[in-house]
C-alpha positions, 0 to 999 in steps of 0.5 A: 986376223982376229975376224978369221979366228972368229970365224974359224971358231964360229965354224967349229962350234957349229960344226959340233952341234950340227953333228950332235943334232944329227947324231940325236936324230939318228938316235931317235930314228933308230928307236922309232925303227926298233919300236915299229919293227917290236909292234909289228912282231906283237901285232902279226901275234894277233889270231883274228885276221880283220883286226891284225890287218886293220892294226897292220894298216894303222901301223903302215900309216903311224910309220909314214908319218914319223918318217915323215916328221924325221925327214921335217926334223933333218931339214930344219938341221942348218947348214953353215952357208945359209948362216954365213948369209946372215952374218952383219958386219958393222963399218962406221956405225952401220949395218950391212950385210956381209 
């Protein structure tokens, strides 16, 4: 009884941090898409052609990476069922796991 309540505890506490790890990434994403989108409008501004085609190359690959980072960062959020994997239970003095 009291390891149920626990853990429907744990699990609600987890479950509020994983929401608000993945509500500051899309945060974060979005201001990255503004920051792009703002960049690209300035960049297309830029009269000589060579030098606003390089600038929109170098921001298609500065793009690639953050996306990039942001799906790296959003597989790092854990899920429950892996941590329940690593939850220890102690019987008589030792330690298995559950």
């Amino acid at each position: 009884m009291v390891q149920s309540s626990a853990n429907q505890n744990a699990e609600s506490i987890f479950y509020e941090y994983k929401v608000t790890l993945e509500n500051n990434l899309k945060k974060r994403e979005e201001k990255m898409q503004q920051y792009f989108l703002d960049k690209e409008t300035s960049i297309r501004r830029i009269a000589v052609p060579n030098i606003r085609d390089s600038k929109l190359r170098e921001l298609s690959h500065d793009k690639f990476r953050q996306e990039n980072l942001n799906l790296q960062k959003r597989q790092l959020v854990p899920a429950l069922p892996v941590i329940k994997l690593h939850m220890w239970s102690f019987n008589n003095d030792r330690q298995t796991l559950v």
